[in-house]
C-alpha positions in Angstrom: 92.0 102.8 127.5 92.5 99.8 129.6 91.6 99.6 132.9 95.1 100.7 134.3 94.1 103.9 132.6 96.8 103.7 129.9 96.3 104.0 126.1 95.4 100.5 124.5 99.4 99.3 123.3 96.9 97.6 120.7 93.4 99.3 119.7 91.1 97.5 117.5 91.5 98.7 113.8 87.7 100.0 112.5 86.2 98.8 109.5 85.4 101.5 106.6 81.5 100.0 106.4 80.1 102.5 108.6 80.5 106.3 108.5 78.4 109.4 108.2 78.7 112.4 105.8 77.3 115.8 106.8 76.9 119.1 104.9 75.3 121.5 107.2 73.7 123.7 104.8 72.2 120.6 102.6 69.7 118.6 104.2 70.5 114.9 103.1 68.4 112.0 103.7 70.7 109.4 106.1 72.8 106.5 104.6 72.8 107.4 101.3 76.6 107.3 100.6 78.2 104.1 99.7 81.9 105.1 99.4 84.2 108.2 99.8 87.5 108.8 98.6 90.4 110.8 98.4 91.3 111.2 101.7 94.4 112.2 101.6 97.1 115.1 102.1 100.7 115.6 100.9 103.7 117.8 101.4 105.2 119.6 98.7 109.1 119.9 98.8 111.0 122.9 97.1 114.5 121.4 95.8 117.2 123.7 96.8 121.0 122.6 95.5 123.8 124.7 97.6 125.6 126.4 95.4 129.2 125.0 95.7 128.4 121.6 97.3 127.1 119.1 94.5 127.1 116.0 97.0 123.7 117.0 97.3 120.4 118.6 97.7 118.5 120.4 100.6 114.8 119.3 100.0 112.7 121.2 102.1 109.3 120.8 102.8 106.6 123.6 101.9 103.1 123.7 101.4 100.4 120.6 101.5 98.1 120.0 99.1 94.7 118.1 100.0 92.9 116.2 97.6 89.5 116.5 97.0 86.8 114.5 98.1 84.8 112.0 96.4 81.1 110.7 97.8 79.5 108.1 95.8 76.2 107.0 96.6 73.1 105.3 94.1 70.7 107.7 92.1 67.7 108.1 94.3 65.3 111.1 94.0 66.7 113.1 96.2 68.1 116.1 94.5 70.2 118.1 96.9 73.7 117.6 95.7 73.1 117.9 92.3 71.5 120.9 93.0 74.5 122.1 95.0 77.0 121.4 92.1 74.4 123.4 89.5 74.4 126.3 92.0 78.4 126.2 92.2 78.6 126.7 88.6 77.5 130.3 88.9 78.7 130.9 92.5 80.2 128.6 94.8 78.7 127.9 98.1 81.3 127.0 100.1 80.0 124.8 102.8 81.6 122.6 106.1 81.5 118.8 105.6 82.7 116.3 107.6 82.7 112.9 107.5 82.6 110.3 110.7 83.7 107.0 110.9 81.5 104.9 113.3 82.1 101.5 115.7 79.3 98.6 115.8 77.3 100.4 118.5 77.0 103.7 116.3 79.7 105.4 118.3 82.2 107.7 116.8 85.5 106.5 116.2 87.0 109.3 114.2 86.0 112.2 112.8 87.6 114.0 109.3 86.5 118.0 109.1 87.1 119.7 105.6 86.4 123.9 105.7 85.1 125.5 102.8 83.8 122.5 101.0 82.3 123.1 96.9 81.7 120.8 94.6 83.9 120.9 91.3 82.5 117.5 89.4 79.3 115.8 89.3 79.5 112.6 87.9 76.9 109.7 86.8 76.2 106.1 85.6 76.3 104.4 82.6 73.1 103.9 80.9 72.9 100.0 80.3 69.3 98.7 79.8 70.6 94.8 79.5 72.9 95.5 82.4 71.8 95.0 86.5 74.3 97.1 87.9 73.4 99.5 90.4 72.9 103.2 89.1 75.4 105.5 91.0 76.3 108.9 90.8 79.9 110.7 92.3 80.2 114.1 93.3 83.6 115.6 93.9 84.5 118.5 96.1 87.5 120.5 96.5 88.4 121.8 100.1 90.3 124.2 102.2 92.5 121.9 104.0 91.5 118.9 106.5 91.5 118.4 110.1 91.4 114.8 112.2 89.0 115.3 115.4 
């Protein structure tokens, strides 16, 4: 806001270095994700033709899919999300998750909210002993839809 009280024409466009992930139901130790992915949602559209007009085509918009979710992080010893994925295997736990993008001072900036969260893929490193690279493990979750806070 400026100080007329209007919206900023111009607000300041936020870095992705800094953002939380939280899963309620899993207790996570703080900062451990390095990158997410697959943000993202698209609307399917049904092709109609009119029958007797071939000028063209009603395209019509239907349902949107949302893509699933991807945290990375390094291998540490915490075992939570693995644990998660293992337990989804014989039932899924669904679970909230939401992810926050933060400003310098820690603030929130944005926030992405996902319903019904389970993870579908666990997946790890490459074993390279004359490599240095940075062990990491992925986990991907499917979800019931997204909402922007």
């Amino acid at each position: 806001m400026t100080a007329t009280g209007q919206a900023d024409p111009n607000p300041p466009i936020q870095q992705a270095r800094s953002f939380s992930v939280s899963i309620p139901s899993l207790t996570l130790e703080v900062g451990l994700f390095t990158q997410v992915t697959g943000l993202s949602a698209q609307v399917d559209v049904m092709e109609y033709p009119e029958g007797g007009n071939n000028t063209f085509v009603h395209r019509l918009p239907t349902r949107i899919k949302q893509g699933n979710i991807t945290l990375k992080r390094g291998v540490t010893s915490e075992k939570a999300l693995l644990q998660w994925f293992q337990t989804s295997v014989v039932k899924a736990q669904p679970s909230d998750l939401s992810i926050q993008v933060l400003d310098e001072s820690g603030q929130t900036v944005q926030t992405w909210s996902f319903p019904n969260a389970y993870p579908v893929k666990w997946t790890g490193s490459d074993l390279n002993a004359g490599g240095n690279e940075f062990m990491t493990q992925s986990l991907e979750i499917a979800h019931s839809g997204m909402k922007v806070m």
